[in-house]
N, C-alpha and C positions, 0 to 999 in steps of 0.2 A: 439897344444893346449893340452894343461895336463887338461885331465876331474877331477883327484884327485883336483885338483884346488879348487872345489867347495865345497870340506867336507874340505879345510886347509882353506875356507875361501876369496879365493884371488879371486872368479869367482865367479859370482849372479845367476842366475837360470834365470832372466830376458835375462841376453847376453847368459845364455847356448839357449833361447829360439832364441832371435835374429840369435845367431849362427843358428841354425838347422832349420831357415826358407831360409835364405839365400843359403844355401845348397841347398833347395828344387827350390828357382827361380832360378839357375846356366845350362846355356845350356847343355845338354849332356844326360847321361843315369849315374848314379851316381847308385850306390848301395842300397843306401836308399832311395833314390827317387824308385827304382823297389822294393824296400818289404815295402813301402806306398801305390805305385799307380802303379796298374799292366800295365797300358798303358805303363807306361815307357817304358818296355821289346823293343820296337819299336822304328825306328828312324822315323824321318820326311819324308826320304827317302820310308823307309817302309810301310808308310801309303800312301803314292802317290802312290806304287807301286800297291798295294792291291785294291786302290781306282779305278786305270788305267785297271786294269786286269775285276774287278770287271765291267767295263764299257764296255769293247771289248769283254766280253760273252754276257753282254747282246743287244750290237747292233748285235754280230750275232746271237742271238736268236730272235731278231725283223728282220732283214733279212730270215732269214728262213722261219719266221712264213708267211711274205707276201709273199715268192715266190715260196716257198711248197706247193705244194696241199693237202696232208693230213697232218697238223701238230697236229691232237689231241694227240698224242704220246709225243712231246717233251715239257719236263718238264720246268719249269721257271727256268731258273740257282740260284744257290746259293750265294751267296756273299762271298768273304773269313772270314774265323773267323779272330776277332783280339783279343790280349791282353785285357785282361778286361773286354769283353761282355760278355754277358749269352751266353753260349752254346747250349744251348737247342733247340729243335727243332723251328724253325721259324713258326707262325704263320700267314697264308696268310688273313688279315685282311687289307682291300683298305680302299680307305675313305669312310666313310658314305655319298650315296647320297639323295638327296632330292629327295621327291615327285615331280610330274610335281603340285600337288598343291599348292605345299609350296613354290615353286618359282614364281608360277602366282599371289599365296598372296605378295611374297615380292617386287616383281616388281610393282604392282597395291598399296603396301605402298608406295614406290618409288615415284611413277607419282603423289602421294596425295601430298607430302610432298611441 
């Protein structure tokens, strides 16, 4: 496909669009799909692999921690970096938990209901 096409006329800006979406849904790692969407750099492969790895540090960091005696030394593993995330240092932020009051409240809504 001749991109000139579109200044002689012969091609709408409409299918130049159509064209370069379909691009984008096409299995693979495409070129333009990687200076769109940095995930791309990655295959499917890639991400199970990271995801697998990322899982087996931390069951043996949950092994350790239970049959260690001193574990206040060993650090929480890191996950691998992927394509596209912040880099930045991770923030150790859990879930927000509840009060023992705020749960006696919702359960006591609970039982009203």
């Amino acid at each position: 496909m001749d991109l000139l096409d579109l200044w002689r006329g012969r091609l709408s800006i409409r299918r130049v669009g159509v064209l370069i979406k379909s691009l984008l849904k096409k299995p693979g790692r495409s070129s333009l799909l990687q200076a769109m969407d940095e995930r791309a750099r990655w295959s499917d492969s890639d991400y199970i692999l990271a995801r697998a790895s990322d899982a087996l540090e931390l069951s043996n960091y949950i092994a350790i921690k239970v049959n260690a005696e001193d574990t206040k030394d060993i650090p929480f593993p890191e996950p691998l970096p992927r394509p596209g995330e912040d880099e930045g240092p991770a923030e150790e932020t859990g879930p927000a938990m509840s009060s023992p009051q705020e749960i006696i409240s919702f359960f006591g809504q609970m039982n009203s209901l």
